[in-house]
C-alpha positions as CSV (number, residue, x, y, z in Angstrom):
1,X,2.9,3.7,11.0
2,X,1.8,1.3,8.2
3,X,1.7,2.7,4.8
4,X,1.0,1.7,1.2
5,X,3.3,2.8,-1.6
6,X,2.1,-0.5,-3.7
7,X,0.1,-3.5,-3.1
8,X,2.4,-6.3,-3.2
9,X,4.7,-4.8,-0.4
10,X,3.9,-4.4,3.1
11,X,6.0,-1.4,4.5
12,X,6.0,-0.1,8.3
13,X,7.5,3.6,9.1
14,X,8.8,4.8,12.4
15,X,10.0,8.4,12.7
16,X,11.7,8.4,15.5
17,X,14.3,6.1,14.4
18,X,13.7,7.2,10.7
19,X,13.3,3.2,10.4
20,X,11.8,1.7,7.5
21,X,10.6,-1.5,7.5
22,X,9.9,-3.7,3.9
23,X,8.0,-7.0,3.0
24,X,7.5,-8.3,-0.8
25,X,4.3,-10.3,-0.9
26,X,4.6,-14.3,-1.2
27,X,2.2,-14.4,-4.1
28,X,3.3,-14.9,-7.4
29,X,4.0,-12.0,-9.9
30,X,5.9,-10.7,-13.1
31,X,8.7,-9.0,-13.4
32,X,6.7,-5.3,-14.2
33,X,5.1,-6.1,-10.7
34,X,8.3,-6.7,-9.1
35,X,10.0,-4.1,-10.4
36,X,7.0,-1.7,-9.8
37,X,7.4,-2.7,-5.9
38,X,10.9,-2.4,-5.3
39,X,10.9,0.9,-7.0
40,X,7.9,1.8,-5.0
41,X,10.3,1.3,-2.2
42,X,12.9,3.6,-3.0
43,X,10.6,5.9,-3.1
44,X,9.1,5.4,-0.1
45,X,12.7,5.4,1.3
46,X,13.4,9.1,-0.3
47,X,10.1,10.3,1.2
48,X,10.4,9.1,4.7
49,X,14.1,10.1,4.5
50,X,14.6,6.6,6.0
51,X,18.4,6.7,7.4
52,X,17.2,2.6,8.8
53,X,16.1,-0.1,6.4
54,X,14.8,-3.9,7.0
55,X,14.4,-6.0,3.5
56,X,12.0,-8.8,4.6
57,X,13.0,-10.8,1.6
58,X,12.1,-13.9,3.3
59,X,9.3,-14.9,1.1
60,X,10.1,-13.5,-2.3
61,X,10.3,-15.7,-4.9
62,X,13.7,-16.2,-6.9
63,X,14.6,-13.2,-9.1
64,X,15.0,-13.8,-12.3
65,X,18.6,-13.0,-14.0
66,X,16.9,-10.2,-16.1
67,X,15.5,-8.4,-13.0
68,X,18.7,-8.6,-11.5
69,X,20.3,-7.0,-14.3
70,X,17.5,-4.3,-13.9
71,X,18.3,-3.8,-10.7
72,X,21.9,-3.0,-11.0
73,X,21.2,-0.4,-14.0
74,X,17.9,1.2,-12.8
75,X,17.4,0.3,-9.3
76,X,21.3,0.3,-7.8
77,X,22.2,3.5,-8.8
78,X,18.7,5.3,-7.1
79,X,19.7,3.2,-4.2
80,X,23.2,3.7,-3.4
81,X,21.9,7.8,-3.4
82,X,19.6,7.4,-0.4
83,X,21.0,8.9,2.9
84,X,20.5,4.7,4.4
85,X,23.0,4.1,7.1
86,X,22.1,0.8,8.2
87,X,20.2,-2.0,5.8
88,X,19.3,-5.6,7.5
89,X,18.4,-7.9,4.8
90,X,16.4,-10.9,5.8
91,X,16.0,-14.0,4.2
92,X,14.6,-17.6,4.3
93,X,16.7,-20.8,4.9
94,X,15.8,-21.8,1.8
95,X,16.9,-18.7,-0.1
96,X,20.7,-18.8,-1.0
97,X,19.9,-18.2,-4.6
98,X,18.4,-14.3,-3.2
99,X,20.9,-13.9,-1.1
100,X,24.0,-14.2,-3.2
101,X,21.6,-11.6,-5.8
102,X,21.7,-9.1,-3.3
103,X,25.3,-10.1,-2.4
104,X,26.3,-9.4,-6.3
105,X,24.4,-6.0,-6.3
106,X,26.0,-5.3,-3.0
107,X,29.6,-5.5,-4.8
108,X,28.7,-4.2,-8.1
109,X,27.6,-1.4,-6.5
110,X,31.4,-1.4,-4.2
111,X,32.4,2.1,-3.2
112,X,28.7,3.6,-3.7
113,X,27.5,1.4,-0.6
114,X,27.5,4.3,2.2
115,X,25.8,1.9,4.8
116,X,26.3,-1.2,6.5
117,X,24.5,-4.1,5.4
118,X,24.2,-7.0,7.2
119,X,22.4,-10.6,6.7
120,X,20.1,-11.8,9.1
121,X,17.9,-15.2,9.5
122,X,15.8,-13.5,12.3
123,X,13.7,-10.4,11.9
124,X,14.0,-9.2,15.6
125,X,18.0,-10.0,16.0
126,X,17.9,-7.9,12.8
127,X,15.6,-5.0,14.0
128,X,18.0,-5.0,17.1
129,X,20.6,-4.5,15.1
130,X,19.6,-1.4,13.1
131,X,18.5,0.3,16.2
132,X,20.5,-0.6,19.2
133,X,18.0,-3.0,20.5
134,X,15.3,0.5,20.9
135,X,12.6,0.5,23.4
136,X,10.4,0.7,20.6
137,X,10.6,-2.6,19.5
138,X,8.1,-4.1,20.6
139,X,5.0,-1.4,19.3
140,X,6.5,-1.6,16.2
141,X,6.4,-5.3,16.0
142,X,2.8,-5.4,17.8
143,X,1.8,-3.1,15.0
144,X,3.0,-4.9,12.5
145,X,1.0,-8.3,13.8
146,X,-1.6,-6.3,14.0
147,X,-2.3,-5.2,10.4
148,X,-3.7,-7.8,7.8
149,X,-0.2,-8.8,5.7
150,X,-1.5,-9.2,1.9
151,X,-5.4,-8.1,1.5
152,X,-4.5,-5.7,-1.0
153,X,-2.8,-7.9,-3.1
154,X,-5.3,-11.1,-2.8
155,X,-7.9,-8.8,-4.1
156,X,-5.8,-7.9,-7.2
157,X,-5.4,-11.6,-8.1
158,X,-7.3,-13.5,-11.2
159,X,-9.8,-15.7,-10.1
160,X,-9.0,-18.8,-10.1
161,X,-11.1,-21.0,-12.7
162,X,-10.0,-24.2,-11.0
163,X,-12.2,-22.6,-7.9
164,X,-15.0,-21.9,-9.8
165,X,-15.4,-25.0,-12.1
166,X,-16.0,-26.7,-8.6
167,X,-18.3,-24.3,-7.3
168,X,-20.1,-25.2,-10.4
169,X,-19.9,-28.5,-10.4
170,X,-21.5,-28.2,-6.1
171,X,-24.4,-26.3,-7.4
Protein backbone atom coordinates (compact mmCIF):
# COMPACT_ATOMS: atom_id res chain seq x y z
CA UNK A 1 0.00 0.00 0.00
CA UNK A 2 1.06 3.60 -0.86
CA UNK A 3 0.74 6.09 1.83
CA UNK A 4 1.44 9.76 2.67
CA UNK A 5 2.97 10.80 5.93
CA UNK A 6 4.44 14.08 4.03
CA UNK A 7 4.56 15.40 0.63
CA UNK A 8 8.11 15.33 -0.29
CA UNK A 9 8.47 11.53 0.41
CA UNK A 10 7.04 8.75 -1.43
CA UNK A 11 6.61 5.79 0.99
CA UNK A 12 5.18 2.14 0.04
CA UNK A 13 3.91 -0.32 2.97
CA UNK A 14 3.59 -4.04 2.78
CA UNK A 15 2.26 -5.98 5.80
CA UNK A 16 3.10 -9.10 5.20
CA UNK A 17 6.70 -8.52 5.33
CA UNK A 18 6.21 -5.48 7.70
CA UNK A 19 8.38 -3.82 4.74
CA UNK A 20 8.63 -0.30 4.42
CA UNK A 21 9.72 1.27 1.54
CA UNK A 22 11.08 5.31 1.44
CA UNK A 23 11.87 7.88 -1.39
CA UNK A 24 12.88 11.74 -0.64
CA UNK A 25 11.64 13.85 -3.53
CA UNK A 26 14.42 15.26 -6.09
CA UNK A 27 13.06 18.73 -5.84
CA UNK A 28 14.75 21.23 -3.97
CA UNK A 29 13.99 22.05 -0.28
CA UNK A 30 15.20 23.59 3.19
CA UNK A 31 16.36 22.10 5.83
CA UNK A 32 12.72 22.47 8.09
CA UNK A 33 11.39 20.40 4.91
CA UNK A 34 13.91 17.93 5.14
CA UNK A 35 13.83 17.43 8.44
CA UNK A 36 9.95 17.45 8.55
CA UNK A 37 10.26 14.34 6.02
CA UNK A 38 12.66 12.23 7.56
CA UNK A 39 10.91 12.63 10.81
CA UNK A 40 7.69 11.93 9.05
CA UNK A 41 9.46 8.74 8.38
CA UNK A 42 10.14 7.55 11.68
CA UNK A 43 6.97 7.90 12.33
CA UNK A 44 5.57 6.11 9.75
CA UNK A 45 8.15 3.42 10.70
CA UNK A 46 6.66 3.35 14.52
CA UNK A 47 3.13 3.09 13.04
CA UNK A 48 3.55 0.42 10.60
CA UNK A 49 5.80 -1.40 13.14
CA UNK A 50 8.08 -1.76 10.11
CA UNK A 51 10.75 -4.64 11.14
CA UNK A 52 12.07 -4.01 6.99
CA UNK A 53 13.28 -0.61 5.64
CA UNK A 54 14.53 0.63 2.04
CA UNK A 55 16.01 4.37 2.06
CA UNK A 56 15.74 5.42 -1.66
CA UNK A 57 18.24 8.12 -1.09
CA UNK A 58 19.13 8.02 -4.62
CA UNK A 59 18.00 11.45 -5.52
CA UNK A 60 18.30 13.53 -2.42
CA UNK A 61 20.28 16.27 -2.55
CA UNK A 62 23.52 16.67 -0.41
CA UNK A 63 22.75 17.18 3.35
CA UNK A 64 23.98 19.93 4.67
CA UNK A 65 26.60 19.50 7.86
CA UNK A 66 23.92 21.21 10.12
CA UNK A 67 21.24 18.55 9.18
CA UNK A 68 23.52 15.98 9.75
CA UNK A 69 24.29 17.20 13.10
CA UNK A 70 20.38 17.21 13.58
CA UNK A 71 20.17 14.00 12.68
CA UNK A 72 22.54 12.44 15.09
CA UNK A 73 20.85 14.50 18.21
CA UNK A 74 17.15 14.35 17.20
CA UNK A 75 16.67 11.88 14.55
CA UNK A 76 19.46 8.89 15.61
CA UNK A 77 18.33 8.44 18.82
CA UNK A 78 14.26 7.94 17.71
CA UNK A 79 15.80 5.67 15.13
CA UNK A 80 18.14 3.36 16.71
CA UNK A 81 14.55 2.65 19.11
CA UNK A 82 12.52 1.20 16.22
CA UNK A 83 12.18 -2.63 16.25
CA UNK A 84 14.12 -2.39 12.20
CA UNK A 85 15.93 -5.51 11.56
CA UNK A 86 17.01 -5.10 8.19
CA UNK A 87 17.68 -1.36 6.48
CA UNK A 88 18.90 -1.19 2.60
CA UNK A 89 20.08 2.09 1.92
CA UNK A 90 20.19 3.10 -1.78
CA UNK A 91 22.04 5.64 -3.35
CA UNK A 92 23.14 7.22 -6.69
CA UNK A 93 26.66 6.84 -8.26
CA UNK A 94 27.11 10.14 -7.84
CA UNK A 95 26.36 10.34 -4.12
CA UNK A 96 29.51 9.48 -2.05
CA UNK A 97 29.11 12.67 -0.11
CA UNK A 98 25.40 10.94 1.29
CA UNK A 99 26.69 7.92 1.74
CA UNK A 100 29.60 8.44 3.97
CA UNK A 101 26.66 10.89 6.09
CA UNK A 102 24.75 7.86 6.70
CA UNK A 103 27.97 5.89 7.19
CA UNK A 104 29.00 8.52 10.15
CA UNK A 105 25.39 8.33 11.71
CA UNK A 106 25.74 4.64 11.25
CA UNK A 107 28.89 4.59 13.69
CA UNK A 108 27.96 7.36 15.91
CA UNK A 109 25.16 5.64 16.68
CA UNK A 110 27.66 2.08 17.25
CA UNK A 111 26.15 -0.32 19.76
CA UNK A 112 22.44 1.22 19.36
CA UNK A 113 22.31 -0.14 15.64
CA UNK A 114 20.14 -3.42 16.33
CA UNK A 115 19.81 -4.14 12.39
CA UNK A 116 21.81 -4.83 9.59
CA UNK A 117 22.39 -2.20 7.20
CA UNK A 118 23.56 -2.68 4.01
CA UNK A 119 24.47 -0.39 0.81
CA UNK A 120 23.08 -1.01 -2.29
CA UNK A 121 23.42 0.67 -6.05
CA UNK A 122 20.17 -1.35 -7.19
CA UNK A 123 16.71 -1.04 -5.71
CA UNK A 124 15.66 -4.59 -6.58
CA UNK A 125 19.16 -6.47 -5.55
CA UNK A 126 18.36 -4.37 -2.36
CA UNK A 127 14.58 -5.31 -1.92
CA UNK A 128 15.89 -9.01 -2.42
CA UNK A 129 17.96 -8.56 0.21
CA UNK A 130 15.66 -7.42 2.95
CA UNK A 131 13.20 -10.09 2.15
CA UNK A 132 14.73 -13.20 0.88
CA UNK A 133 14.13 -12.53 -2.69
CA UNK A 134 9.78 -12.71 -1.65
CA UNK A 135 7.29 -13.72 -4.11
CA UNK A 136 5.98 -10.43 -3.58
CA UNK A 137 8.34 -8.58 -5.32
CA UNK A 138 7.10 -7.89 -8.20
CA UNK A 139 3.29 -6.32 -7.03
CA UNK A 140 5.14 -4.27 -4.81
CA UNK A 141 7.33 -2.93 -7.52
CA UNK A 142 4.31 -2.79 -10.14
CA UNK A 143 2.61 -0.80 -7.48
CA UNK A 144 5.07 1.40 -6.92
CA UNK A 145 5.35 2.25 -11.07
CA UNK A 146 2.07 2.54 -10.87
CA UNK A 147 1.50 5.57 -8.63
CA UNK A 148 2.47 9.16 -9.80
CA UNK A 149 6.11 9.73 -7.83
CA UNK A 150 5.98 13.66 -6.78
CA UNK A 151 2.44 15.31 -7.63
CA UNK A 152 2.07 16.31 -4.12
CA UNK A 153 5.07 18.04 -3.92
CA UNK A 154 5.02 19.90 -7.57
CA UNK A 155 1.87 21.38 -6.37
CA UNK A 156 3.46 22.84 -3.24
CA UNK A 157 6.21 24.58 -5.29
CA UNK A 158 6.38 28.53 -5.95
CA UNK A 159 5.63 29.42 -9.34
CA UNK A 160 8.12 30.02 -11.19
CA UNK A 161 8.33 33.82 -12.41
CA UNK A 162 10.83 32.95 -15.07
CA UNK A 163 7.61 30.80 -16.52
CA UNK A 164 5.33 33.38 -16.32
CA UNK A 165 7.36 36.46 -17.56
CA UNK A 166 7.37 34.29 -20.88
CA UNK A 167 3.86 33.49 -20.89
CA UNK A 168 3.54 37.16 -20.74
CA UNK A 169 5.76 38.09 -23.08
CA UNK A 170 3.56 35.01 -25.79
CA UNK A 171 0.37 36.82 -25.12
Amino acid sequence: MLLTYHPYMRLQFDPALRLLRMQLTPLPWQSDEFRKATLALLQAAEDMDARLCLLDLASTHRVSVSDQLWMSVHWSPWAVRLPLQRVVYHFGPQQPYNQLAVESLLYLAGPLVRFDAQFFSDISSGLGWLTNDSPHLPALLAEWQTASPWAEAIALLPPDPHLASRSRAAG
